[in-house]
N, C-alpha and C positions, 0 to 999 in steps of 0.2 A: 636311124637304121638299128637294127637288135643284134645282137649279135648271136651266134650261132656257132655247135659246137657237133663232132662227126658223132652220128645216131643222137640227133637232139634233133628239136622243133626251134623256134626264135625264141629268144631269153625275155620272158612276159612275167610280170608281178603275177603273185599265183596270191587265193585263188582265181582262175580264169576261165570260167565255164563256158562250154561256148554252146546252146541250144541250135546248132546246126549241125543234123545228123550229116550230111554232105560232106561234111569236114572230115569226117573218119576213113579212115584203113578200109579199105573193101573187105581186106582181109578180116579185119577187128570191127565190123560197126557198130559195137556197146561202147566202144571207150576211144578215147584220146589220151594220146601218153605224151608227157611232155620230161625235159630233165634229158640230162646224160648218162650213159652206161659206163662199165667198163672202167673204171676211175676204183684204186688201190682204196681199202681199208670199210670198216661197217655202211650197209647199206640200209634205205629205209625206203616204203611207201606211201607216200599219203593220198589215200585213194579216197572223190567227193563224189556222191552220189545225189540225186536228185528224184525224187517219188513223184508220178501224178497221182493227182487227187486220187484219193479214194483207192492206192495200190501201197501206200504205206508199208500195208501190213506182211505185204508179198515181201515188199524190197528186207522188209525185217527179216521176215522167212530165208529168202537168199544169202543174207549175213552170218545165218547162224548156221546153212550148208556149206557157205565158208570157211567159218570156225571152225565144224568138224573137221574139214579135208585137211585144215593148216595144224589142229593136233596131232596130225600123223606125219607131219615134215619136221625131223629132227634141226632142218637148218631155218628155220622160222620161229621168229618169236624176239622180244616181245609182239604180242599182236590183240587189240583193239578193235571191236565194231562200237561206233560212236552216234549217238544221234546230236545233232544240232538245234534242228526244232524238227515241226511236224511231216514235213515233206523232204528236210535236208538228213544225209546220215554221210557216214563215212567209218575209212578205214585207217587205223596209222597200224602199218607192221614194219618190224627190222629183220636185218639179216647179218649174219657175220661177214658176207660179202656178197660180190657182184655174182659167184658162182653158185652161192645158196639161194640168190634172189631168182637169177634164173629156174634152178630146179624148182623153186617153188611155183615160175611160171606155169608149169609143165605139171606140175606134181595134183594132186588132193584138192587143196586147197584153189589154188589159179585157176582149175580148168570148168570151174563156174564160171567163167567169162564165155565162156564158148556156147553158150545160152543164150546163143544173140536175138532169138525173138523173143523169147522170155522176156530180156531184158531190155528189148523195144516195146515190149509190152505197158512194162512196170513203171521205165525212166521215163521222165518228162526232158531229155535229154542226155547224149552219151557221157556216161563216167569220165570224169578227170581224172587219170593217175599220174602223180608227179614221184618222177623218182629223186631220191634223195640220197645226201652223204652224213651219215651220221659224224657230228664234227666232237660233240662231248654230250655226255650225259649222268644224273643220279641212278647209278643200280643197285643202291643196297637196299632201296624200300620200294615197296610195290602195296599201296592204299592201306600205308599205316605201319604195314609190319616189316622190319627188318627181313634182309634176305643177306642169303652165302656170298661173300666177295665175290666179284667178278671183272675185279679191276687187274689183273695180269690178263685173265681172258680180252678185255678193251685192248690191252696195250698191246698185246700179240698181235690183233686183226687191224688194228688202227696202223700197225709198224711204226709205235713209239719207241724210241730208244732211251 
């Protein structure tokens, strides 16, 4: 038996694609969300996509309407569009918390999801998003170079003492 937590799905090894659009939210039929909300200090998403043949280039396209909308969310970021290989891609973004994840639901950047034929178009099944807790991480370098402190900023959202 899996266990299970309130606004979670059963606790499954990620990743866990499931190419059974039936499985989806009526409400949401591009994705499946799995992970728990609402849980104190940084959040994160690791969002996996999947391309059919020969839409690669869309689903690239969608990624980078993405990035636009999530440059104009002050409560997002770090944020990443990643490929894997030729068909796989994905997303990892963070947040200072469960309330900026939100907005960003809603905001710029999230409301690409609501491109549900688009994105039945493009997927060769529904998006994975796995919400996450950021537990620790390196902020001082970002692909080489040194960056501004941001370890009070961590210990603030995290409620380190």
């Amino acid at each position: 038996m899996s266990p299970t937590t309130a606004n979670s799905t059963p606790s499954v090894a990620m990743p866990n694609p499931s190419p059974d659009w039936s499985a989806t939210n009526p409400s949401f039929p591009s994705f499946q969300l799995h992970g728990i909300d609402d849980t104190p200090g940084p959040k994160a998403y690791f969002i996996q996509f999947q391309a059919n043949q020969g839409k690669e280039h869309l689903l690239a396209s969608f990624l980078a309407d993405i990035n636009h909308g999530v440059n104009q969310e002050p409560g997002t970021g770090p944020w990443f569009a990643l490929r894997y290989s030729q068909y796989t891609f994905a997303i990892f973004e963070a947040f200072p918390n469960a309330q900026a994840r939100h907005a960003h639901d809603t905001g710029p950047g999230g409301q690409n999801f609501s491109r549900n034929e688009f994105l039945k178009d493009v997927l060769a099944q529904p998006a994975q998003i796995y919400r996450l807790d950021v537990m620790h991480g390196k902020f001082d370098t970002m692909f080489g170079d040194k960056m501004a402190p941001v370890e009070k900023w961590y210990v603030e959202c995290a409620g380190i003492s």
